[in-house]
N, C-alpha and C positions, 0 to 999 in steps of 0.2 A: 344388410341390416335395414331393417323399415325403419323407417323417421316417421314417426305418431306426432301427433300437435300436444299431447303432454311431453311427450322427449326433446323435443324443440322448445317449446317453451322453458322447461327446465333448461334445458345447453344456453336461451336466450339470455337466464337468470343469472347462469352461472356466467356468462361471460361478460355481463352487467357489471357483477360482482366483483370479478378479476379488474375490470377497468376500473370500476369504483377504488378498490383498493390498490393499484399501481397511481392512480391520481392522489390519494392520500397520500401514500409513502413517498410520494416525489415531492409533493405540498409539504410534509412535515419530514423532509429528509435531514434537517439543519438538527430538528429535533431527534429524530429516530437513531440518525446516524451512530451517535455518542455511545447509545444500548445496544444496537445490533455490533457494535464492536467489541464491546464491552461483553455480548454471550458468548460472542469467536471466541476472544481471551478466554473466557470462564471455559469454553469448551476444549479448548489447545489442554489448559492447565490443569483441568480437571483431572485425569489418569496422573498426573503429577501429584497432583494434593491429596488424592487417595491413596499414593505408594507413601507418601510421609506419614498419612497418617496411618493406616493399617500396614504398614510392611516395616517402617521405620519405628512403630509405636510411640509416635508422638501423641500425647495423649490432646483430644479434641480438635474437631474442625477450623479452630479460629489460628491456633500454635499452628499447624498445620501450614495454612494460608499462609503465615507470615515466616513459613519456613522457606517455602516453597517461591514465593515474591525473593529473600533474599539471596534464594540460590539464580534466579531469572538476573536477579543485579545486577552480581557476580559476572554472571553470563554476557550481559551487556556491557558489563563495566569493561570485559577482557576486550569485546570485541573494538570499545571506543577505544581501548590503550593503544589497539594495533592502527585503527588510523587517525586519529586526533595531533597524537604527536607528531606523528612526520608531517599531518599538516601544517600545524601549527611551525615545525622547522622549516619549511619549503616558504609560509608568508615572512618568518624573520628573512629569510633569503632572497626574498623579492624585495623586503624594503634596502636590503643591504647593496645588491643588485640596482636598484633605481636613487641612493644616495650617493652611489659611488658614480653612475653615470651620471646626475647634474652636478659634480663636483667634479668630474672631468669636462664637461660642457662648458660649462658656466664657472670654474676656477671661484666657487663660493664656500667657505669653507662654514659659516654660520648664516642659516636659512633665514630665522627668524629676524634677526639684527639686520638682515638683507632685505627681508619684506617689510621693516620698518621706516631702514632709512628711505626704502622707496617711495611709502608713500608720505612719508614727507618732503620728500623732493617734488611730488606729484601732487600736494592739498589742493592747491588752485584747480586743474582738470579735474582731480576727483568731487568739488564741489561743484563744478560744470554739469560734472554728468551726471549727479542725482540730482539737480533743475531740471533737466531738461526733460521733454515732455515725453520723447520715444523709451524712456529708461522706466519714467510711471510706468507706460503702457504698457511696457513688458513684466513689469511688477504685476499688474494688474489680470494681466492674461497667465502669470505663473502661480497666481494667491488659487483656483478651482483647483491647479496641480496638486497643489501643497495639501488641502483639505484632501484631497481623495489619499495622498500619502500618510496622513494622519487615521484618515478610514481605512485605507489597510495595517495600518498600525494598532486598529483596535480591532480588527478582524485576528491578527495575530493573537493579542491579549485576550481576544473569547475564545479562539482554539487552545488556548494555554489552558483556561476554563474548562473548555469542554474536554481537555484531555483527564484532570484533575475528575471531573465528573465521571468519566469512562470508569477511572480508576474504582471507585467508588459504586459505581453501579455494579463491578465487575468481582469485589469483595464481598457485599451482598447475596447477587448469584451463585459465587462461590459457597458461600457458606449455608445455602439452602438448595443447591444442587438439585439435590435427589427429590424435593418435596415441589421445586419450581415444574421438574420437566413430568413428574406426577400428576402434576394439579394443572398442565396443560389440558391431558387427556380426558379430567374428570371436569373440564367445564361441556363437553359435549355431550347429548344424552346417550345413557349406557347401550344402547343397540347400535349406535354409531360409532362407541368409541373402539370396536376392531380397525374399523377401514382407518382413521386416524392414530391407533397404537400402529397399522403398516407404514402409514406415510411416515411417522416420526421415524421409524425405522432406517424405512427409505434412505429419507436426509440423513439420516446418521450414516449410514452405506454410505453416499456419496461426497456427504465434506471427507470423511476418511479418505478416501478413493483419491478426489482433489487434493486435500493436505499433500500424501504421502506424496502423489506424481508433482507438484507444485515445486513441496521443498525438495523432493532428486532435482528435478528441470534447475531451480536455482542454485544448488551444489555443484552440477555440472557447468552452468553459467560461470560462475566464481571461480569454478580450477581453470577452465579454460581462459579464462581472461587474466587468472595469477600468471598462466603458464606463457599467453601471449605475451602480454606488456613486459614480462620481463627478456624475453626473448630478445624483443626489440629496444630493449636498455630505456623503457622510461620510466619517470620518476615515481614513485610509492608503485610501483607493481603490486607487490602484496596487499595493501591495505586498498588501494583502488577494486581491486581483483574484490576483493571479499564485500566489497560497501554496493558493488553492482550486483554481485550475488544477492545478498541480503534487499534491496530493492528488485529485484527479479520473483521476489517472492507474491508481491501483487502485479498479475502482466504489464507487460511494456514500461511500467513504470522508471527500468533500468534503463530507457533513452533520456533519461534525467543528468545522468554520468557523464553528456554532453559537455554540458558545463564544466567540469573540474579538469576534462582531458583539456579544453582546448585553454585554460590556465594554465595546467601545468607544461602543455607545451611550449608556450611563452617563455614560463618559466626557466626551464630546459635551454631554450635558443638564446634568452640573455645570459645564461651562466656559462652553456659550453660555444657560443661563437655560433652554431652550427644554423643552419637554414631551418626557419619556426615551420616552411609548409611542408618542408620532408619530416620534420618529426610530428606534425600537427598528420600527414596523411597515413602515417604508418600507423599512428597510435590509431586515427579511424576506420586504418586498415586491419587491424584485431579488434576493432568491435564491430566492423563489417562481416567480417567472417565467422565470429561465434554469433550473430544475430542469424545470419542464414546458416548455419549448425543447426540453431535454436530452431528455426521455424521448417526448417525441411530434416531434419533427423528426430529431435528432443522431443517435440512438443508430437508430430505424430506417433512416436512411437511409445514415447512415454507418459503422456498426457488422453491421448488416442486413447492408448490399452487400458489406463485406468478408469476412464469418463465412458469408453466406448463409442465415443465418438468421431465423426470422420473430421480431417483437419478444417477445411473447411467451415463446416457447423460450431466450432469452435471458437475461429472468428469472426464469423456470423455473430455468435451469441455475445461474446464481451463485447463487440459494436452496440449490439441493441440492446443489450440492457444498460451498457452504462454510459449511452443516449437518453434512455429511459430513465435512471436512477443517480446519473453521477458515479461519483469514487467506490457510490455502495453498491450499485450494480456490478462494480469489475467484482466486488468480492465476491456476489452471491452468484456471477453469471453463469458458469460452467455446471456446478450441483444443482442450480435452476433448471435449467436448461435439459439436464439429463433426466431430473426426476418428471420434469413436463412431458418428455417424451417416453421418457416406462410408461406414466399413465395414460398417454394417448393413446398404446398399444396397449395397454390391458384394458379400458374401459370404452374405447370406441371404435380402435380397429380388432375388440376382442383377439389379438395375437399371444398375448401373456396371459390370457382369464385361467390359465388351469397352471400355470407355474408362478404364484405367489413366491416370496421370499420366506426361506427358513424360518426367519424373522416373526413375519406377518403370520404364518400358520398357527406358529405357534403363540403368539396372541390371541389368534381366536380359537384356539382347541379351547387355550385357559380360560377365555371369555365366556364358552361355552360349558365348561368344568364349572364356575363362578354359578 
């Protein structure tokens, strides 16, 4: 291929471009985040909200939508039933568990009446110690803690917002659908808008592709870790099993499950007597083992064949993009990542220029039928 100083220049523009706009979407990713979530929803839900409304004959887009959210509820409400409650039973048993041990310890049958008389027997010391000057100081050096605890407190209260907004951006899109992903194509001038009715395509090809291997990879995740934990007798198997599943569904993100196993094995070791680092290494021992499942069987072969990519490039890609983008890079990295590399090979290593997508063809036969 010759490299002309107009093709250079152009490739120089475009890849301006591409910076330009990965600086933006990283600058305003607080902002953007909310609505690129909020089109995934609309796009999952979408095939949903047209089977209510055209197959179910609900009459109107809006009934529809709000058929369609209550059956998602539903869906979620089942899934919270299967693990809320047992957790919710396992922290009653931990307090029962740690009331029953300082009342074998300490022979105190009323906690509060006990921490009172104490510090009445103690006024004097305790008026000692807020004089004195190292108790300020440590007040003093604990007051920046407390405001950044208060700052992630209202960082919570705006993601509770920005969820509430998702919602809403996502009803919206919902409801104009068809006329949203229309009136993409028609902001580009009509001799351009083939190559952009392929790319739309494209990406549509590849979140499917992603979705489907995605949700199998964390179905697979979730039996095998129902099947493990309960193997090895620990506590909530099932609903553990299925909450890793369900975070499995954006990668990695199911090393988060860290936290609850090595509670609940605590758990475990205060109720049955039994030794916390054999049941703390078994339970890490079945999420040891479905992780390397996950990354040497699941993920190339079911993730590989849908994405076409080798495993590898895979991890490659979720590193840098969601280096690049945060939480939204993990989402977009994989169908990014593929459709960059279709069009590297159809437009510069010319290896695809004569095999378009079904898709794309027939875009422009119609464009040129128009």
């Amino acid at each position: 291929m010759i490299i002309t100083f107009d093709r250079f220049v152009r490739w120089l523009l475009g890849g301006l471009l591409a910076a330009a706009i990965i600086y933006t979407a990283n600058y305003l990713s607080n902002v953007l985040l909310p609505f690129f979530v909020a089109w995934l929803l609309a796009y999952l839900l979408y095939p949903t909200v047209r089977f209510v409304q055209y197959r179910m004959h609900v009459p109107g887009r809006i009934p529809s939508i709000i058929v369609t959210l209550l059956f998602l509820l539903a869906v979620i409400g089942g899934i919270v039933y299967l693990i809320i409650p047992p957790m919710v039973e396992q922290f009653e048993r931990l307090g029962y568990l740690v009331g029953r041990y300082l009342h074998e310890t300490t022979n105190i049958v009323n906690f509060p009446a006990a921490i009172q008389r104490w510090m009445a027997e103690n006024k004097r010391t305790l008026e000692e110690l807020f004089r004195d000057d190292s108790f300020t100081d440590a007040i003093r050096q604990a007051m920046p803690k407390m405001f950044a605890l208060i700052g992630k407190t209202a960082s919570v209260i705006m993601s509770i917002i920005a969820s509430l907004i998702t919602l809403l951006y996502m009803f919206f899109i919902l409801k104009d659908y068809e006329k949203l992903a229309d009136g993409f194509i028609r902001l580009f001038p009509q001799k351009n808008r083939p190559f952009w009715r392929a790319l739309t395509d494209d990406v549509e090809r590849e979140l499917n592709s992603y979705i489907r291997g995605q949700s199998l990879v964390a179905l697979c995740i979730g039996i095998l870790c129902c099947i493990g934990f309960t193997i090895v007798g620990f506590p909530m198997a099932i609903g553990l099993g299925i909450m890793i599943g369900l975070m499995s569904l954006i990668p990695y993100v199911h090393t988060l499950a860290l936290i609850p196993i090595v509670f609940l094995s605590a758990l475990k070791a205060a109720d049955t007597g039994q030794n916390f680092w054999i049941i703390l290494a078994s339970a890490l021992g079945v999420f040891a083992v479905v992780q390397v499942i996950t990354d040497m069987v699941l993920v190339p072969k079911i993730m590989g064949k849908a994405m076409g990519l080798n495993p590898a490039v895979l991890l490659l890609s979720l590193s840098v993009w969601g280096s690049l983008l945060g939480f939204l890079g993990l989402i977009i990295a994989l169908p990014l990542t593929t459709l960059l590399i279709a069009y590297y090979k159809r437009y510069v290593t010319k290896e695809g220029a004569n095999s378009l997508p079904p898709d794309a063809e027939v875009a422009t036969d119609t464009h040129k039928e128009e």
